[in-house]
N, C-alpha and C positions, 0 to 999 in steps of 0.2 A: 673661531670657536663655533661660530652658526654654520660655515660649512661642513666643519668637520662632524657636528652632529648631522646635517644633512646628509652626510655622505653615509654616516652608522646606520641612519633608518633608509637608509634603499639599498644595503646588503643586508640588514636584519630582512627586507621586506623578500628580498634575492632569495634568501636563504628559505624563508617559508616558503615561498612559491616552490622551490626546490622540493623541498619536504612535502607538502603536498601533494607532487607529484611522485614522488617517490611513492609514499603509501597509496596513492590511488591508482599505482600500478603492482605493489606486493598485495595491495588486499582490492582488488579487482572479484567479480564476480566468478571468474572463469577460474582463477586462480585459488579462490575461497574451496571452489567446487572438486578441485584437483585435492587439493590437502585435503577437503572431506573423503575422498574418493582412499586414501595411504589408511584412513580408520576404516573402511567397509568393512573388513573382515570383525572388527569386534562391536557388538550393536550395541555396548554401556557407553565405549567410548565415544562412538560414533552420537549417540544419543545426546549424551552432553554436550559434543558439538554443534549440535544442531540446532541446542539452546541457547546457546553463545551466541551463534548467528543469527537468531532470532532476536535478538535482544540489543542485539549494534546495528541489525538491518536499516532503520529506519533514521540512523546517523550517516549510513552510508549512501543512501537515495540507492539500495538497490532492489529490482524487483521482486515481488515478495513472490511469485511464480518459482526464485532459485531454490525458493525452502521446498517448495514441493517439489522439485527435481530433485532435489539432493535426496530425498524422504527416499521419491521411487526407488532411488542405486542402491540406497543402504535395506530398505525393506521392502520394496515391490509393495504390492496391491495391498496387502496387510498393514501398509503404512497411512494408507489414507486417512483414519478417524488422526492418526499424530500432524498429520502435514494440515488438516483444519485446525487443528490444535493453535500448532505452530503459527500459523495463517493470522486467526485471530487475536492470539499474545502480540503477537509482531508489529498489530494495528492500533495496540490501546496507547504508545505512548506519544505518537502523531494526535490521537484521539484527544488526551487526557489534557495535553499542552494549549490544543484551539479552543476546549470546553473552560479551561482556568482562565488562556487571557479575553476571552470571548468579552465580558464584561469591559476590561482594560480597552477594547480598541474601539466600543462602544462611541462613537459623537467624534470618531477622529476624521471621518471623512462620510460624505451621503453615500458614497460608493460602498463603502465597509456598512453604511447601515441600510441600504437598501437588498445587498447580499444575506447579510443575517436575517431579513427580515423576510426573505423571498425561500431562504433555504428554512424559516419557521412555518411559512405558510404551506409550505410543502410537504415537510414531515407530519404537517397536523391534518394536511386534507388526506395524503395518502395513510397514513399510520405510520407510527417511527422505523416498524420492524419490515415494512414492506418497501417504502424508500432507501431505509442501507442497503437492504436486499438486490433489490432492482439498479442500482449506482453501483455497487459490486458486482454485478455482472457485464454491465457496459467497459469497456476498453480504455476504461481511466486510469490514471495510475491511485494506485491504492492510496497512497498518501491523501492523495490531493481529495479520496472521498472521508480518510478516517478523518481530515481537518474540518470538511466540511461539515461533517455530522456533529463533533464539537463546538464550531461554529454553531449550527442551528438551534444547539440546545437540545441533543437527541438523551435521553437517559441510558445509563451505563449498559442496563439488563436490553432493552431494543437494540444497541448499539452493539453489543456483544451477539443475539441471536440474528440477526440480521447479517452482520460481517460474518459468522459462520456457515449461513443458510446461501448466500451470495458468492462465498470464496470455495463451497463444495465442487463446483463444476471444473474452476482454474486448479483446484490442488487433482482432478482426476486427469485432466489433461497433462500437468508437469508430473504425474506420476506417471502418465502414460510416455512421457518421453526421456524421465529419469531410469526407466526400468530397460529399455535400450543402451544398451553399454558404450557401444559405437557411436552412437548421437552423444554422450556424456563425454565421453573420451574424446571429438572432436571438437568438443567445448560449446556445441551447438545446444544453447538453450533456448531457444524458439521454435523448436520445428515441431508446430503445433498445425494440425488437420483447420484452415482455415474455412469451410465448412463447420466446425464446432464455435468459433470463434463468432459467425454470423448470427447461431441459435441462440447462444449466450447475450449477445446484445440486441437481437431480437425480443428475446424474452423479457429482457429487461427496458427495451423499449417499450412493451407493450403494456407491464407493469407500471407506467409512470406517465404514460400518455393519457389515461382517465384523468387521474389526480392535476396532473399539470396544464391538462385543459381548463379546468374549474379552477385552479389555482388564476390562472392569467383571466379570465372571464371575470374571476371574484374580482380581482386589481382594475380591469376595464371599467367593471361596474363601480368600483369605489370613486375612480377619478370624473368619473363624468358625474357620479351626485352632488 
């Protein structure tokens, strides 16, 4: 009897790994991009899709740069204020989930509290709307900063003008490579002027380099008092 359930939970487990892959290859990014690509021609529908894919993006770990590509094909240059739009919607519910269990993971480890407490002294030396800012520009993946800003304890209204003022630069570049038909239709969503890509985290290095100096200076100075 003990084998024979052994044997059910490693074809149950077969079968998800299956399926898993399956969907991770029907709903792939390039694949997402193509099916947007069969709506171009009507911009309601193509609109709504666009919402949809905003809205699952951040289940699917894909990168939030494809929204603003897709933005470019369906409305070129005129699409930009949507693909910030989109950009920032797409970031609140990574955001929203690190800010709720922020509390919960509290005293589980010195690593988890020394992170939160290192990512609070930061947003408080630099200002909250100038650290999202500046961490949205740098070549992180977007996830990994909307968690951390929930983590830190960033507030909604900095945490929303920040990811917007930070994600203008990436949605003009994936517009700029979405509005090329030939780069979309090759499925090529990176070919991004790496000259842009040095300014963007340039700036955003330089942004944060004040604040993070004084932030570690202030923790030297703590531990040796």
């Amino acid at each position: 009897m003990n084998r024979r359930f052994v044997l059910f939970g490693y074809l149950v487990a077969a079968v998800a790994v299956a399926g898993v892959a399956v969907v991770a290859w029907v709903v792939s990014p390039t694949a997402a991009v193509a099916r947007l690509g069969l709506l171009a021609d009507h911009p309601i529908r193509f609109g709504v899709a666009l919402l949809a894919l905003a809205a699952v993006r951040p289940f699917l770990a894909w990168p939030t740069t494809l929204l603003a590509v897709a933005v470019g094909f369906g409305y070129g240059w005129v699409g930009v204020p949507l693909g910030v739009a989109l950009l920032v919607a797409t970031a609140v519910a990574p955001y929203l989930l690190a800010r709720a269990g922020r509390v919960r993971v509290r005293g589980t480890s010195q690593t988890v509290d020394r992170l939160c407490d290192a990512g609070e002294r930061l947003a408080t030396t630099a200002g909250s709307v100038r650290a999202v800012t500046a961490t949205r520009l740098l070549p992180l993946p977007s996830d990994a900063v909307s968690v951390g800003a929930g983590a830190a304890g960033i507030g909604v209204r900095p945490f929303l003008l920040g990811t917007a003022a930070g994600e203008l630069p990436w949605v003009i570049v994936g517009v700029a490579v979405g509005v090329s038909l030939e780069r979309l239709a090759a499925g090529d969503l990176s070919a991004v002027d790496p000259t842009a890509l040095v300014a963007m985290a340039g700036t955003g290095a330089l942004l944060l380099a004040g604040p993070l100096y004084r932030t570690v200076s202030g923790d030297e100075a703590a531990s040796t008092a």
